[in-house]
mmCIF file as Biopython writes it, N, C-alpha, C and O atoms, coordinates in Angstrom:
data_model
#
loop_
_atom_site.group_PDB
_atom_site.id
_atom_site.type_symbol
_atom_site.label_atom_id
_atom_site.label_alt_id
_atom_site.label_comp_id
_atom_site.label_asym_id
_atom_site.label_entity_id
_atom_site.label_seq_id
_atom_site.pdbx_PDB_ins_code
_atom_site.Cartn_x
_atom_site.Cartn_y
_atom_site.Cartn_z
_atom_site.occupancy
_atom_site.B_iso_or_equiv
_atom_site.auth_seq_id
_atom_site.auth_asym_id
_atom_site.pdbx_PDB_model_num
ATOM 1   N N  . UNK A ? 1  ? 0.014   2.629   5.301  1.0 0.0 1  A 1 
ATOM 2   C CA . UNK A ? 1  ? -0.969  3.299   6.122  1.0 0.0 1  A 1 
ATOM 3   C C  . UNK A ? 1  ? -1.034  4.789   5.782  1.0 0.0 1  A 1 
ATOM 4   O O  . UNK A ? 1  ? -2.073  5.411   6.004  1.0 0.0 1  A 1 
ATOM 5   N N  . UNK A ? 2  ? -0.007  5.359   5.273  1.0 0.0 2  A 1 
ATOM 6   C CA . UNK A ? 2  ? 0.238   6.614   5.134  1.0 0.0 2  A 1 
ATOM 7   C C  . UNK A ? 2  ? -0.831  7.274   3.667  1.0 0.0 2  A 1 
ATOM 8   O O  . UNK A ? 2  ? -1.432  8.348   3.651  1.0 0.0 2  A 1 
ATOM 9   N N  . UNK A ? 3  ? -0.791  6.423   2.767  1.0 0.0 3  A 1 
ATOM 10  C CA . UNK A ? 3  ? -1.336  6.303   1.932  1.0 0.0 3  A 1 
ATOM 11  C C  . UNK A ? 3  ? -3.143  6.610   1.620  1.0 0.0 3  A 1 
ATOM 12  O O  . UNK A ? 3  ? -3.862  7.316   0.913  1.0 0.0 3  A 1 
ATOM 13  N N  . UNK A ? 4  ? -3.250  5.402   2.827  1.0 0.0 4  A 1 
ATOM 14  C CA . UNK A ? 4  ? -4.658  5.782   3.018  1.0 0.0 4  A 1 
ATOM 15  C C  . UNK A ? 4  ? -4.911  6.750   3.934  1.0 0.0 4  A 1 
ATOM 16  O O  . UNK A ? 4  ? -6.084  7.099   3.798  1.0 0.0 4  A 1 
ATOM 17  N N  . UNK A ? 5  ? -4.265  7.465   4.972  1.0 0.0 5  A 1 
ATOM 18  C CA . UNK A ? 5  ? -4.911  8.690   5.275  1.0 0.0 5  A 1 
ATOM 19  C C  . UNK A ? 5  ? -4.691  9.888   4.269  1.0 0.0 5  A 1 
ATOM 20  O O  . UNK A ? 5  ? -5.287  10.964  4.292  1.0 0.0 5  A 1 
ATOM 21  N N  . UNK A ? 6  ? -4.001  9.603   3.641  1.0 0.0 6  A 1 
ATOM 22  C CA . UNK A ? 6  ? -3.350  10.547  2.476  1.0 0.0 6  A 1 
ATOM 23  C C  . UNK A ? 6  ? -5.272  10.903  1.595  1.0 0.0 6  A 1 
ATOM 24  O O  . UNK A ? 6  ? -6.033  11.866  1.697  1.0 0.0 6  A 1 
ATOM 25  N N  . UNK A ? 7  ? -5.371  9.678   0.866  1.0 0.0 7  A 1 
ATOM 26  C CA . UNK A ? 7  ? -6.078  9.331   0.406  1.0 0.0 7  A 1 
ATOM 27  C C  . UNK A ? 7  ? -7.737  9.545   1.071  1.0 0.0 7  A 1 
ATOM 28  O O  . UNK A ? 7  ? -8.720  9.759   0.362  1.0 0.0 7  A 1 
ATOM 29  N N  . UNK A ? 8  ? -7.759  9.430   2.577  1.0 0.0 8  A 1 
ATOM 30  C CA . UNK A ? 8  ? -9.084  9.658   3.537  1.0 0.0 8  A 1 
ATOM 31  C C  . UNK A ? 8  ? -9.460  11.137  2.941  1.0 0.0 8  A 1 
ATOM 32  O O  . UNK A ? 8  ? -10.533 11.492  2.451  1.0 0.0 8  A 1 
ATOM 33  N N  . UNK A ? 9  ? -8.452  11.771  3.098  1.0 0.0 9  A 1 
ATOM 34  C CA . UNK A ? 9  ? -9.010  13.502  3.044  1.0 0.0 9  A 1 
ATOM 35  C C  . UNK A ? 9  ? -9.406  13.861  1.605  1.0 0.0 9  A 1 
ATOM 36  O O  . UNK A ? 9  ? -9.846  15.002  1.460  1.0 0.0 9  A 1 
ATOM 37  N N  . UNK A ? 10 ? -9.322  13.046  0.472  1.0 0.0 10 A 1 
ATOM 38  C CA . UNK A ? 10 ? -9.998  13.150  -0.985 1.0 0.0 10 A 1 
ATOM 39  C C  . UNK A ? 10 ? -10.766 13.989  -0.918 1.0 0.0 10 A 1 
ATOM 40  O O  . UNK A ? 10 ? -11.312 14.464  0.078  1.0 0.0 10 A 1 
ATOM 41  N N  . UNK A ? 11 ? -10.912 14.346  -2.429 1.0 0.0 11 A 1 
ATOM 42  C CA . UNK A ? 11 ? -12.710 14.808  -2.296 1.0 0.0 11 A 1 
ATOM 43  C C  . UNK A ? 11 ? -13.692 13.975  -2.770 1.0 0.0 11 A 1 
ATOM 44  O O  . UNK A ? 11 ? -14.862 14.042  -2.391 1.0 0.0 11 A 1 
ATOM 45  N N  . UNK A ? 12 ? -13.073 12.807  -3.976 1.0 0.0 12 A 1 
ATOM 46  C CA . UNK A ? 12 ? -13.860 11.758  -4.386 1.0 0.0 12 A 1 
ATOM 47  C C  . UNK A ? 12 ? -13.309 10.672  -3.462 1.0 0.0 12 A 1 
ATOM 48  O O  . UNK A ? 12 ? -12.259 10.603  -2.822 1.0 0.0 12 A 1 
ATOM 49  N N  . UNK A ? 13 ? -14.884 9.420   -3.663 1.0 0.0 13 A 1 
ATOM 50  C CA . UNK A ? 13 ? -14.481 8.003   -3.787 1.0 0.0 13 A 1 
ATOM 51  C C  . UNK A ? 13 ? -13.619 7.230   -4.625 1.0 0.0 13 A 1 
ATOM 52  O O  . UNK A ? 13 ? -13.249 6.077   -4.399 1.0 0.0 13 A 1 
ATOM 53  N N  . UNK A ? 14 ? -13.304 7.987   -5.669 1.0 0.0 14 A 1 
ATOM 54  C CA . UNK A ? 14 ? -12.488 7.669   -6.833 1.0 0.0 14 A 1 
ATOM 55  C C  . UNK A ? 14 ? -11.091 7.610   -6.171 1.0 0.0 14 A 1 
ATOM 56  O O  . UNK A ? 14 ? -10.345 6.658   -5.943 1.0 0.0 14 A 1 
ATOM 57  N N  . UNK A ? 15 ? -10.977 8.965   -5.932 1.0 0.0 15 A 1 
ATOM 58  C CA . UNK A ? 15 ? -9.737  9.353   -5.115 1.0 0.0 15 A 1 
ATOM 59  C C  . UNK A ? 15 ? -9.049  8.551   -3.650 1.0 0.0 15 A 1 
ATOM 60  O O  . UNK A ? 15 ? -7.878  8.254   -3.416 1.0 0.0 15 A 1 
ATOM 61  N N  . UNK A ? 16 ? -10.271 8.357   -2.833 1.0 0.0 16 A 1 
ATOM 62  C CA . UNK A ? 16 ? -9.957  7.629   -2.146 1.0 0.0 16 A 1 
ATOM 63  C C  . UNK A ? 16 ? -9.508  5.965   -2.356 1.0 0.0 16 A 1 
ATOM 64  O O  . UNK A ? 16 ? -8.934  5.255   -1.530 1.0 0.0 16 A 1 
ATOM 65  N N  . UNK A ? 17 ? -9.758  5.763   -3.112 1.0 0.0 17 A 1 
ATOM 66  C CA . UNK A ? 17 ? -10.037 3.977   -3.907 1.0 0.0 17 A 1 
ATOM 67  C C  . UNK A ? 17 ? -8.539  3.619   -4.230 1.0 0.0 17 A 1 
ATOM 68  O O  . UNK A ? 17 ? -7.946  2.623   -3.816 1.0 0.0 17 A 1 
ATOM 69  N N  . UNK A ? 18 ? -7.911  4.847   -5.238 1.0 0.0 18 A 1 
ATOM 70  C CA . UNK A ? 18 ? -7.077  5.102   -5.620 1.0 0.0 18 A 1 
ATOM 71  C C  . UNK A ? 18 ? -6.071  5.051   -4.771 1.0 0.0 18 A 1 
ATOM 72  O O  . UNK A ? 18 ? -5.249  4.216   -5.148 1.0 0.0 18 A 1 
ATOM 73  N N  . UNK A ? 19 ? -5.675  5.751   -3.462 1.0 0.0 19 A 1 
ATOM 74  C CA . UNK A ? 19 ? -4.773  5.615   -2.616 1.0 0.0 19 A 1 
ATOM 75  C C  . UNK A ? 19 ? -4.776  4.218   -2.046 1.0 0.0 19 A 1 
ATOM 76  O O  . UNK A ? 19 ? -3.692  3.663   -1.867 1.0 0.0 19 A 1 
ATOM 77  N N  . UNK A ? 20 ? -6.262  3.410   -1.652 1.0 0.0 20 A 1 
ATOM 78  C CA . UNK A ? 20 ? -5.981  2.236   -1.518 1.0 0.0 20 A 1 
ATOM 79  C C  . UNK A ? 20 ? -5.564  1.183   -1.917 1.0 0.0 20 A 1 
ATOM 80  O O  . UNK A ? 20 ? -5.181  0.166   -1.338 1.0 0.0 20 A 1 
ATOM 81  N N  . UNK A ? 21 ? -5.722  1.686   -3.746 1.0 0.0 21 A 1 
ATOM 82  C CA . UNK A ? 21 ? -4.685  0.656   -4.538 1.0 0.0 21 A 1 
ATOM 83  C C  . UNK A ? 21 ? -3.100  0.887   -4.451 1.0 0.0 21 A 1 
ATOM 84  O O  . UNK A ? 21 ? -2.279  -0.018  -4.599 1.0 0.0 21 A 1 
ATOM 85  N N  . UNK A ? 22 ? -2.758  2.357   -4.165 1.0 0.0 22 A 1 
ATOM 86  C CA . UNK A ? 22 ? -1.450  2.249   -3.906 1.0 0.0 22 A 1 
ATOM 87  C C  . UNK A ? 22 ? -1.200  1.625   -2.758 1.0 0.0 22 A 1 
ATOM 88  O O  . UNK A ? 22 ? -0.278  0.811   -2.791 1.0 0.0 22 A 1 
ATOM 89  N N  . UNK A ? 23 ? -1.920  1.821   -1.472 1.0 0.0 23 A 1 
ATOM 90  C CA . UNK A ? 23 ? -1.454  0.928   0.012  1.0 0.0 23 A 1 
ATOM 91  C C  . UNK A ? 23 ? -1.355  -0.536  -0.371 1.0 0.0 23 A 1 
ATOM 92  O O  . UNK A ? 23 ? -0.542  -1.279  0.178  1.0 0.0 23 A 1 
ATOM 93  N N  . UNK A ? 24 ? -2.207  -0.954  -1.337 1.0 0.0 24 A 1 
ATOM 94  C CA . UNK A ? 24 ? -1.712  -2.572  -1.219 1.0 0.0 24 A 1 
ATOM 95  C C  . UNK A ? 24 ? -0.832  -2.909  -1.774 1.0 0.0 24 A 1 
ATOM 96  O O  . UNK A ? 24 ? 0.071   -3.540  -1.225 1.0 0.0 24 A 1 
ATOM 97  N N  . UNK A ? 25 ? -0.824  -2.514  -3.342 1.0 0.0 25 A 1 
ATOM 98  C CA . UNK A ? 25 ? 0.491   -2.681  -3.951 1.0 0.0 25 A 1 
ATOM 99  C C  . UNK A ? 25 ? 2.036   -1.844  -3.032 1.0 0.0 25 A 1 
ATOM 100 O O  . UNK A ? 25 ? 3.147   -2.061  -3.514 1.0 0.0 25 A 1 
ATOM 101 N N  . UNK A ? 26 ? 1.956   -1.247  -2.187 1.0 0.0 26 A 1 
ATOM 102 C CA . UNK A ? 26 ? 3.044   -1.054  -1.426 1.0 0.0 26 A 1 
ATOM 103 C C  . UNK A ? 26 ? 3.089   -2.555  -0.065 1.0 0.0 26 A 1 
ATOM 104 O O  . UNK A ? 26 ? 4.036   -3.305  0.169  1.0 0.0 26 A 1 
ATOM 105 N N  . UNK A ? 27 ? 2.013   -2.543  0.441  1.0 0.0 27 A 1 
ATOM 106 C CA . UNK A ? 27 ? 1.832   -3.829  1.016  1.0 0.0 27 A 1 
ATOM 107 C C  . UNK A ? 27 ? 2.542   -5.017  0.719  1.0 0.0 27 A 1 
ATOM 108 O O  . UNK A ? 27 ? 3.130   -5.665  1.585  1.0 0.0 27 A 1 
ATOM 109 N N  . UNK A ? 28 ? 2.505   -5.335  -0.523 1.0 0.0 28 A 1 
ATOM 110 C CA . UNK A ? 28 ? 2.607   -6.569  -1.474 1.0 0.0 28 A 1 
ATOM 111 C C  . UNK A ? 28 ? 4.056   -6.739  -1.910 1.0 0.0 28 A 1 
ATOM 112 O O  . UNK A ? 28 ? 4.619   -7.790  -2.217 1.0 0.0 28 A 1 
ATOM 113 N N  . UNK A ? 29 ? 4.540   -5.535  -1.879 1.0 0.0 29 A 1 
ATOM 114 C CA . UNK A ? 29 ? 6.018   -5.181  -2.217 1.0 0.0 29 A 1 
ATOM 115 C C  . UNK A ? 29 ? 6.518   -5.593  -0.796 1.0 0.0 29 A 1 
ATOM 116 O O  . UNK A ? 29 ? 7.109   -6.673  -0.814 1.0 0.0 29 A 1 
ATOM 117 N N  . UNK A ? 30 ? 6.428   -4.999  0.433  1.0 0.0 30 A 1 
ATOM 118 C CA . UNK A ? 30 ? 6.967   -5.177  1.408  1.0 0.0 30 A 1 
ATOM 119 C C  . UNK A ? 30 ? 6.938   -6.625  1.867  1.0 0.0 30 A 1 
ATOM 120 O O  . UNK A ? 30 ? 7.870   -7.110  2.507  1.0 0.0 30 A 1 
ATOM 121 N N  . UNK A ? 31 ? 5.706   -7.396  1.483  1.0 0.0 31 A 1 
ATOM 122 C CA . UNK A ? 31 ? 5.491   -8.690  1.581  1.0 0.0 31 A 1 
ATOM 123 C C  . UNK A ? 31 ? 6.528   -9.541  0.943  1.0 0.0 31 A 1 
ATOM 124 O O  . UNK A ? 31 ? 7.050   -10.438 1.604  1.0 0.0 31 A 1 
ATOM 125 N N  . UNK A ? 32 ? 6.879   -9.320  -0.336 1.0 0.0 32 A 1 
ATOM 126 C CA . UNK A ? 32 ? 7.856   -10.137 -1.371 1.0 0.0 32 A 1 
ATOM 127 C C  . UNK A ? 32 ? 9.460   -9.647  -0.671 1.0 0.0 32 A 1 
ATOM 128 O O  . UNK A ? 32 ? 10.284  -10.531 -0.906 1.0 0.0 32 A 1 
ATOM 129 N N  . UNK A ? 33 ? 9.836   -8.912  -0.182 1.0 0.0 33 A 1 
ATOM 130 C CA . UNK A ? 33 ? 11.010  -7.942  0.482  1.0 0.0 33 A 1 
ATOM 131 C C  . UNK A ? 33 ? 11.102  -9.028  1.866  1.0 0.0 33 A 1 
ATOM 132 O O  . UNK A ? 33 ? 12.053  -9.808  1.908  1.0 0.0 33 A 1 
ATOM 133 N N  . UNK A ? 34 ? 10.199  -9.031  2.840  1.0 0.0 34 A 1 
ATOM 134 C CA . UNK A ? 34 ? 10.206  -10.302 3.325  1.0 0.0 34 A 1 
ATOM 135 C C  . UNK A ? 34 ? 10.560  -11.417 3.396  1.0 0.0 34 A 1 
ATOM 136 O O  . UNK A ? 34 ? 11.031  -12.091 4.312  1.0 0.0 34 A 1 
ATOM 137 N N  . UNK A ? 35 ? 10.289  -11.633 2.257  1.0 0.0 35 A 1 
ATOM 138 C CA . UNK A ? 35 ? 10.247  -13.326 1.892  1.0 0.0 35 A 1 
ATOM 139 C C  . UNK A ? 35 ? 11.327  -13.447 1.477  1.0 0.0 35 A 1 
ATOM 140 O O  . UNK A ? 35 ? 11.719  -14.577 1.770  1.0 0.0 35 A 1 
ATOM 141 N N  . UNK A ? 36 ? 12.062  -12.900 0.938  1.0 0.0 36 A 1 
ATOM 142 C CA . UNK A ? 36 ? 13.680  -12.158 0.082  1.0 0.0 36 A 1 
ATOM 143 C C  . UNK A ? 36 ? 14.361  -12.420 1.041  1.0 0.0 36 A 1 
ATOM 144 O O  . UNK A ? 36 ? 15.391  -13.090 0.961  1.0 0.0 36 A 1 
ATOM 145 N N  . UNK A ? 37 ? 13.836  -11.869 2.255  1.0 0.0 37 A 1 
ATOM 146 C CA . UNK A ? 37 ? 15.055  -12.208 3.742  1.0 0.0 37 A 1 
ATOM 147 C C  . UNK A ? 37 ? 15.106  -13.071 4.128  1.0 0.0 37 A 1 
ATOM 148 O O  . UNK A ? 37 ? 16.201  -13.475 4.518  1.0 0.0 37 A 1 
ATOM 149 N N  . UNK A ? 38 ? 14.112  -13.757 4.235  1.0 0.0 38 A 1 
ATOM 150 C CA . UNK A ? 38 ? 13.542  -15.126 4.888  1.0 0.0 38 A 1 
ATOM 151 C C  . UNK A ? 38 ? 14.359  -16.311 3.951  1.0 0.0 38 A 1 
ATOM 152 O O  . UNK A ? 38 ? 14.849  -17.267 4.552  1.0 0.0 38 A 1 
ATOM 153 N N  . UNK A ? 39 ? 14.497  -16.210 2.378  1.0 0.0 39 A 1 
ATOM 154 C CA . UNK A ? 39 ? 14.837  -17.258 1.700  1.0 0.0 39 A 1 
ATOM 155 C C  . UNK A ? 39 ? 16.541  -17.024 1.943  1.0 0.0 39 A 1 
ATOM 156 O O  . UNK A ? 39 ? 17.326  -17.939 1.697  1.0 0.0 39 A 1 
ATOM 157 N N  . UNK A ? 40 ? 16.916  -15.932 2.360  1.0 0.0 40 A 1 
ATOM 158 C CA . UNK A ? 40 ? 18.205  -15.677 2.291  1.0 0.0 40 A 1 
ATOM 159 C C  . UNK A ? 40 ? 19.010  -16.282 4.094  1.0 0.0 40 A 1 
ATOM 160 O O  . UNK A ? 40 ? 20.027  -16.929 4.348  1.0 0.0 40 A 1 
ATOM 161 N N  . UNK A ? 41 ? 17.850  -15.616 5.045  1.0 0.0 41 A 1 
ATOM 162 C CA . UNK A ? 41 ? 18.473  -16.972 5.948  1.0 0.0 41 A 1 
ATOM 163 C C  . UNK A ? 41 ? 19.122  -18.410 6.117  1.0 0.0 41 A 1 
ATOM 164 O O  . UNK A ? 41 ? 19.340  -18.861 7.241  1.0 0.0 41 A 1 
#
């Protein structure tokens, strides 16, 4: 989440786009980190 407000205050759409590819790929990480715990239960 941090990411994309990071990213809100841009000056491009480029820029902004950009932070949203980092929020998911951080997303996606935390998702697999998850599942890591879950298989380890």
């Amino acid at each position: 989440m941090h990411n994309i407000t990071d990213g809100f205050d841009g000056v491009t759409n480029k820029k902004f786009i950009r932070f949203l590819q980092y929020a998911k790929r951080l997303c996606l990480e935390l998702q697999s980190h998850l599942y890591c715990y879950l298989d380890q239960r």
